[in-house]
C-alpha positions as CSV (number, residue, x, y, z in Angstrom):
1,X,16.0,10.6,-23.8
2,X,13.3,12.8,-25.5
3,X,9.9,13.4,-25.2
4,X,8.6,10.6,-27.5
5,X,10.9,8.0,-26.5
6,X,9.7,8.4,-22.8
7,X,5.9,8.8,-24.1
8,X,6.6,5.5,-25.8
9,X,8.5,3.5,-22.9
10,X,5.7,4.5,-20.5
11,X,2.9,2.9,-23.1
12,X,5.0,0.1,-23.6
13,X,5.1,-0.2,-19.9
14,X,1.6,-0.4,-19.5
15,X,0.7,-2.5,-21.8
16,X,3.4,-5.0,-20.5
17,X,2.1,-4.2,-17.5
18,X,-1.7,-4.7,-18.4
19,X,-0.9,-7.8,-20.3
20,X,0.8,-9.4,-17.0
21,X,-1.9,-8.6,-14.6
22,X,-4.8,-10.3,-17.3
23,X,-2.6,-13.1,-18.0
24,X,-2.1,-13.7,-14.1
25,X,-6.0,-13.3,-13.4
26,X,-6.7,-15.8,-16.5
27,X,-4.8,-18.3,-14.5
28,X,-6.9,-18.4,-11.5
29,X,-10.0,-20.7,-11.2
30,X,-13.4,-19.4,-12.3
31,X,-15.1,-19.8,-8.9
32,X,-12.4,-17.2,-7.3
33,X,-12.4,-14.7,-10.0
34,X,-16.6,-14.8,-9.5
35,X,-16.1,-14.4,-5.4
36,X,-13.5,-11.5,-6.0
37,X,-15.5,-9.9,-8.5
38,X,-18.8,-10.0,-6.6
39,X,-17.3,-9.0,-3.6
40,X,-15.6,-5.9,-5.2
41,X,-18.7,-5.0,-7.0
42,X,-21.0,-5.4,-4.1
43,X,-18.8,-4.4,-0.7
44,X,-18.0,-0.8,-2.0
45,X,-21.6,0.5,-3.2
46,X,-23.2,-1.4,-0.1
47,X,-21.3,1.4,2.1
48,X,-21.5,4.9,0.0
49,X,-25.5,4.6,1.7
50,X,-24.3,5.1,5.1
51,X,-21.7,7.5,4.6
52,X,-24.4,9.9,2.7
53,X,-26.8,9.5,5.5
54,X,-24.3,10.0,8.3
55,X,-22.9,13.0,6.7
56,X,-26.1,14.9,4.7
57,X,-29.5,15.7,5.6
58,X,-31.6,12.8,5.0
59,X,-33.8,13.6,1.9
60,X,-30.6,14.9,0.0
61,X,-28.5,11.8,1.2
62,X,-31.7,9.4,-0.2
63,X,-31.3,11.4,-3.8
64,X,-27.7,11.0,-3.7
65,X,-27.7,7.5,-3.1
66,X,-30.7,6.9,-5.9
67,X,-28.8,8.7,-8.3
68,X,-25.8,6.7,-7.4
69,X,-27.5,3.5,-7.6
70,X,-29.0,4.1,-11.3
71,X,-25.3,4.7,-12.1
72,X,-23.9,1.6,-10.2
73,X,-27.0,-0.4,-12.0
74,X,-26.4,0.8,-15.3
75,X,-22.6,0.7,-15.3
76,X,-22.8,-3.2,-13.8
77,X,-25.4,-4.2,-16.4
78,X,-22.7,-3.1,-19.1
79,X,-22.7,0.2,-19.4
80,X,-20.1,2.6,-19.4
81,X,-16.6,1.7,-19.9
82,X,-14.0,-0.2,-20.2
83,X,-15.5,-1.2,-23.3
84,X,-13.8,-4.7,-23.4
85,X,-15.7,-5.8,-20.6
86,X,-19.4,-4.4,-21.2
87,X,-20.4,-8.1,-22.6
88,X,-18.8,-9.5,-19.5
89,X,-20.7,-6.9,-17.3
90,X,-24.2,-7.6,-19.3
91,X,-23.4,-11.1,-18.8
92,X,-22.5,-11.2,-15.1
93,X,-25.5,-8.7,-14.4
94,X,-28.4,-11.6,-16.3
95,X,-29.6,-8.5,-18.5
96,X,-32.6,-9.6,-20.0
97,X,-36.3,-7.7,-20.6
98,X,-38.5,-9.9,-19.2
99,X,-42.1,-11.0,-20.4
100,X,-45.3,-10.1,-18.9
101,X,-45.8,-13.2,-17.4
102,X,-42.2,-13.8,-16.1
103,X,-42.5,-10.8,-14.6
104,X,-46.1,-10.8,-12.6
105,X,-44.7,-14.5,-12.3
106,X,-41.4,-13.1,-10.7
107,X,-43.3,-10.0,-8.8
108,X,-45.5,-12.8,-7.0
109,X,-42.4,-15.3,-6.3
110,X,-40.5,-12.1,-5.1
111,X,-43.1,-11.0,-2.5
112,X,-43.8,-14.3,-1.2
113,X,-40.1,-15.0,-0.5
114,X,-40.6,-11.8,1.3
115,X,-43.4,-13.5,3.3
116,X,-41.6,-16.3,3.9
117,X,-38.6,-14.8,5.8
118,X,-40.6,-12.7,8.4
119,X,-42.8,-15.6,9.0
120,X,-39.6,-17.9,9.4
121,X,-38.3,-15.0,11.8
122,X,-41.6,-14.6,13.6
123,X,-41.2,-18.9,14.2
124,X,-38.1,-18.6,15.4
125,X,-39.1,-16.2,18.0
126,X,-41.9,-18.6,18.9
127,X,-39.4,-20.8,20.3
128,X,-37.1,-18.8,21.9
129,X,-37.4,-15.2,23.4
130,X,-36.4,-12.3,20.6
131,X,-33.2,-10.6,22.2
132,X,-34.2,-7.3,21.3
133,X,-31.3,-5.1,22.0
134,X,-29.3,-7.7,20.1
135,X,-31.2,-7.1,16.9
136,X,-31.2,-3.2,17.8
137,X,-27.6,-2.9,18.3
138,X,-25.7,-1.1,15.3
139,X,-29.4,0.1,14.0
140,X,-30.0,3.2,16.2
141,X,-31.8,5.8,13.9
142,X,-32.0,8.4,17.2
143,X,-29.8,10.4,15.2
144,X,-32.5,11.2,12.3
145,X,-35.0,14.1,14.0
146,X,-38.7,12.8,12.2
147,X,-40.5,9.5,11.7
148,X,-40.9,10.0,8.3
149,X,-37.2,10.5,7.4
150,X,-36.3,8.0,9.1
151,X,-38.9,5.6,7.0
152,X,-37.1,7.4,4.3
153,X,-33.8,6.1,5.6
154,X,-35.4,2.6,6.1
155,X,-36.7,2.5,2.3
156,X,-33.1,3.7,0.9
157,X,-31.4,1.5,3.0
158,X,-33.5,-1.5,1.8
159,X,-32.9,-0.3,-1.9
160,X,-29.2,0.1,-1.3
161,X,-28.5,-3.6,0.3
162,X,-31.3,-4.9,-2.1
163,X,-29.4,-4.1,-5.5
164,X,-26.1,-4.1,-4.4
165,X,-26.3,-7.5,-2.8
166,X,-28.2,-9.2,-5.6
167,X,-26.2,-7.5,-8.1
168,X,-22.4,-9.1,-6.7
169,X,-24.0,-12.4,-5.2
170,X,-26.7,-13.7,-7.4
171,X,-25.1,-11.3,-10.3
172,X,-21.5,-11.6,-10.7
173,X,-20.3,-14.5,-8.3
174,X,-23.2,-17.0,-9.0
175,X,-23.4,-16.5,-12.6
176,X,-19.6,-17.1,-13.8
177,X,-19.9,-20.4,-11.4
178,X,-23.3,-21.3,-12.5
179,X,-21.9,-21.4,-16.3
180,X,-18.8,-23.5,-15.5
181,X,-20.1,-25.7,-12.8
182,X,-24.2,-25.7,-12.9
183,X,-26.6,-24.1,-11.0
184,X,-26.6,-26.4,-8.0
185,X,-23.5,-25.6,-7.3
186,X,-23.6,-21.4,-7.7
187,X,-26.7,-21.6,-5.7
188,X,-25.0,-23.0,-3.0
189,X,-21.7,-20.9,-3.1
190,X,-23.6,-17.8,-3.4
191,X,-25.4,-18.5,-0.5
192,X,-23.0,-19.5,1.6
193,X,-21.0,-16.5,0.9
194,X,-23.9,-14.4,1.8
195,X,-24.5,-16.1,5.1
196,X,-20.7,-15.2,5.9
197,X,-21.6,-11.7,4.9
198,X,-24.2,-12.0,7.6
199,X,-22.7,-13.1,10.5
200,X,-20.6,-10.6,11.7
201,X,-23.9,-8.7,12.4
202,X,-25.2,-8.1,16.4
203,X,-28.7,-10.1,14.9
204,X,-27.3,-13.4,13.8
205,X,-28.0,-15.3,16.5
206,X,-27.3,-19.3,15.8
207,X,-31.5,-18.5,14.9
208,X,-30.8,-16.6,12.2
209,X,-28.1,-17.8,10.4
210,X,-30.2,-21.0,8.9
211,X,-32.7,-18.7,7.8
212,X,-30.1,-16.1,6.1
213,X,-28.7,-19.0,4.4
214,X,-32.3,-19.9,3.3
215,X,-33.0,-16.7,1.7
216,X,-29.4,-17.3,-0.4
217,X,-30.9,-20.6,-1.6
218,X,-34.9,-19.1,-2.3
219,X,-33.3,-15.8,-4.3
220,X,-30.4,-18.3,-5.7
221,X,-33.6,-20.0,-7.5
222,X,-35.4,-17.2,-8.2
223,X,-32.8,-15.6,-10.3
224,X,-32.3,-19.0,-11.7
225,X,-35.6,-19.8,-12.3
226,X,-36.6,-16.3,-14.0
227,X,-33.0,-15.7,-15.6
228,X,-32.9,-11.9,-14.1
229,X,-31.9,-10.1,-11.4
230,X,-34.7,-7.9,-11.2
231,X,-37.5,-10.3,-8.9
232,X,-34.5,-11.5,-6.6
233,X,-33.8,-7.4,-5.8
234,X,-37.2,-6.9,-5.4
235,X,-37.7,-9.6,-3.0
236,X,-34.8,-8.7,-1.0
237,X,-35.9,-4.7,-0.9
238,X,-39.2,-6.0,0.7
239,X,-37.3,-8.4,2.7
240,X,-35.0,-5.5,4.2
241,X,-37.9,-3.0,4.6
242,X,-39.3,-4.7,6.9
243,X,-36.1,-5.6,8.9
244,X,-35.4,-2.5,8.9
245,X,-38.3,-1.2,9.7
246,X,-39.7,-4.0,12.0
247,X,-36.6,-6.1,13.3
248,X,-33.8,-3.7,13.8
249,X,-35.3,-0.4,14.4
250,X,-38.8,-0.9,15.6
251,X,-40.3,2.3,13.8
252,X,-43.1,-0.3,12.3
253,X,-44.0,-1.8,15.7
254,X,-42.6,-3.8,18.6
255,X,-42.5,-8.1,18.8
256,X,-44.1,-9.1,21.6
257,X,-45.0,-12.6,21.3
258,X,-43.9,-14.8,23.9
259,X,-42.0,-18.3,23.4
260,X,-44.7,-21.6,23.2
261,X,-43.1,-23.0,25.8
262,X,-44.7,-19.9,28.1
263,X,-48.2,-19.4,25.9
264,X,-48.1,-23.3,24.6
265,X,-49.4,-24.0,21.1
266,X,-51.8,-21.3,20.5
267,X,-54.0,-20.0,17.6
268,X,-50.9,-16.9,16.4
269,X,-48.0,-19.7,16.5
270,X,-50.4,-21.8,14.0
271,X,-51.3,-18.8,12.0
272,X,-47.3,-18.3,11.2
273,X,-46.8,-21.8,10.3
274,X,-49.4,-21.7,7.7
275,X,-47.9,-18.4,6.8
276,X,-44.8,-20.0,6.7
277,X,-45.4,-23.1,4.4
278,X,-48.1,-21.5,2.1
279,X,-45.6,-19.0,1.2
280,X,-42.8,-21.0,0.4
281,X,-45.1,-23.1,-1.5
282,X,-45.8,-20.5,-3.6
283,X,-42.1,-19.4,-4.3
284,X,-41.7,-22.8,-5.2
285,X,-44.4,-23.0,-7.3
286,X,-43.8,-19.8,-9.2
287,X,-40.7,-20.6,-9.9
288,X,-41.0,-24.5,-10.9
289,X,-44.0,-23.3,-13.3
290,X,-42.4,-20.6,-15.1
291,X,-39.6,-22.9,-15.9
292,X,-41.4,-25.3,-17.0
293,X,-42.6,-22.8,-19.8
294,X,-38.7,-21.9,-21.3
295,X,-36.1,-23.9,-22.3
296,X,-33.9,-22.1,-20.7
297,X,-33.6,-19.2,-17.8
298,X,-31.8,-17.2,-19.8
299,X,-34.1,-17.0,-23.2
């Protein structure tokens, strides 16, 4: 056989082979192409940030990993090729400039969510006693020699789990789902599937997992409400600075409330519940009053 005729077997080949595997992934529901897809997109990227900063010095591991995640956003927001699925990319990613207002709307719902999940975390510990070498455990940052590169590393990490999360779950899985079965619905997948994410973690105590599954639902309606990724990845970077910083490496300070049932109902434990409520009032509120200004999230 010559040259050409192999050249031309091997296209046709592909192409047969190409056409098979789209036909094949046509045929399975929408709901588990979004799952698949988000998980592919988000898994992957989440852990290029810990081998950098196991294997470089820190402040050349935190501008690899920045560089890398302005690739990763613009290639997920439809850049880049293939070119026959930069629509579906744009698409999946909700890109979309936002206004002034939804943004200082989406700024204020995105720190408040923030707010919300430490003060739900400092509750929970009001009740029972924080198992602190639990939440340590698979967060020891011993390893990095200064406090300031290791707020470095806390600030990177935050930016790494912030996009990459938001981007595959309240990107890529809960859009495709939203658009064939409503928003309710995606929300709640979405969510669900980032509480699974969660659990396998030394920190998610039976505590915690309500209130991971709570931040799903809040930045589920924040990229809802505002029709963009970018307030649900900021929320979550704040989120996961402090986390990082407070919860799981101590760098930012030590928990050392006691439980009520030790220190009864004092004046601290009443400070976080009004914490608590007035900030998810007003992630509520910012996001019910922005949409009722647009006809749709995605305008």
């Amino acid at each position: 056989m010559t040259l050409p005729a192999l050249r031309l077997l091997y296209y046709l080949t592909e192409v047969t082979t190409q056409g098979r595997a789209a036909r094949l992934w046509a045929t399975l529901p929408v709901s588990f192409r979004a799952i698949i897809s988000g998980l592919l997109i988000a898994l992957p990227a989440m852990n290029v940030w810990p081998l950098l900063l196991l294997k470089l010095w820190v402040p050349l591991a935190a501008i690899a990993e920045v560089i890398f995640l302005a690739f990763y956003l613009w290639w997920a927001s439809g850049g880049g090729p293939p070119h026959a699925t930069q629509a579906i990319r744009a698409n999946a990613f909700r890109r979309a400039a936002l206004s002034p207002t939804r943004m200082v709307l989406g700024v204020i719902a995105a720190l408040f969510f923030a707010v919300t999940v430490h003060a739900s975390i400092v509750l929970l510990f009001r009740f029972v006693s924080f198992p602190v070498a639990t939440f340590r455990r698979g967060y020891d940052l011993s390893f990095i020699p200064t406090l300031p590169f290791r707020w470095l590393a806390v600030v990177v990490s935050a930016l790494s789990a912030g996009i990459c999360e938001e981007t595959g779950f309240r990107g890529y899985i809960r859009r495709a789902i939203e658009q064939r079965h409503g928003a309710p619905a995606a929300i709640l997948v979405s969510s669900l599937l980032f509480m699974a994410l969660h659990v396998t973690k030394a920190w998610a105590t039976p505590g915690m997992i309500p209130i991971v599954f709570g931040a799903g639902i809040l930045l589920g309606i924040i990229t809802w409400s505002f029709g963009s990724l970018v307030p649900s990845m900021i929320g979550h970077v704040v989120m996961d600075v402090g986390l990082f910083a407070y919860w799981w490496t101590g760098i930012a300070g030590e928990f050392v409330m006691r439980p009520i049932t030790v220190t009864g109902l004092d004046r601290p434990f009443v400070i976080a519940c009004a914490v608590f409520a007035a900030s998810l009032a007003v992630v509520l509120l910012a996001t019910s009053r922005f949409r009722s200004r647009t006809t749709s999230p995605d305008c």
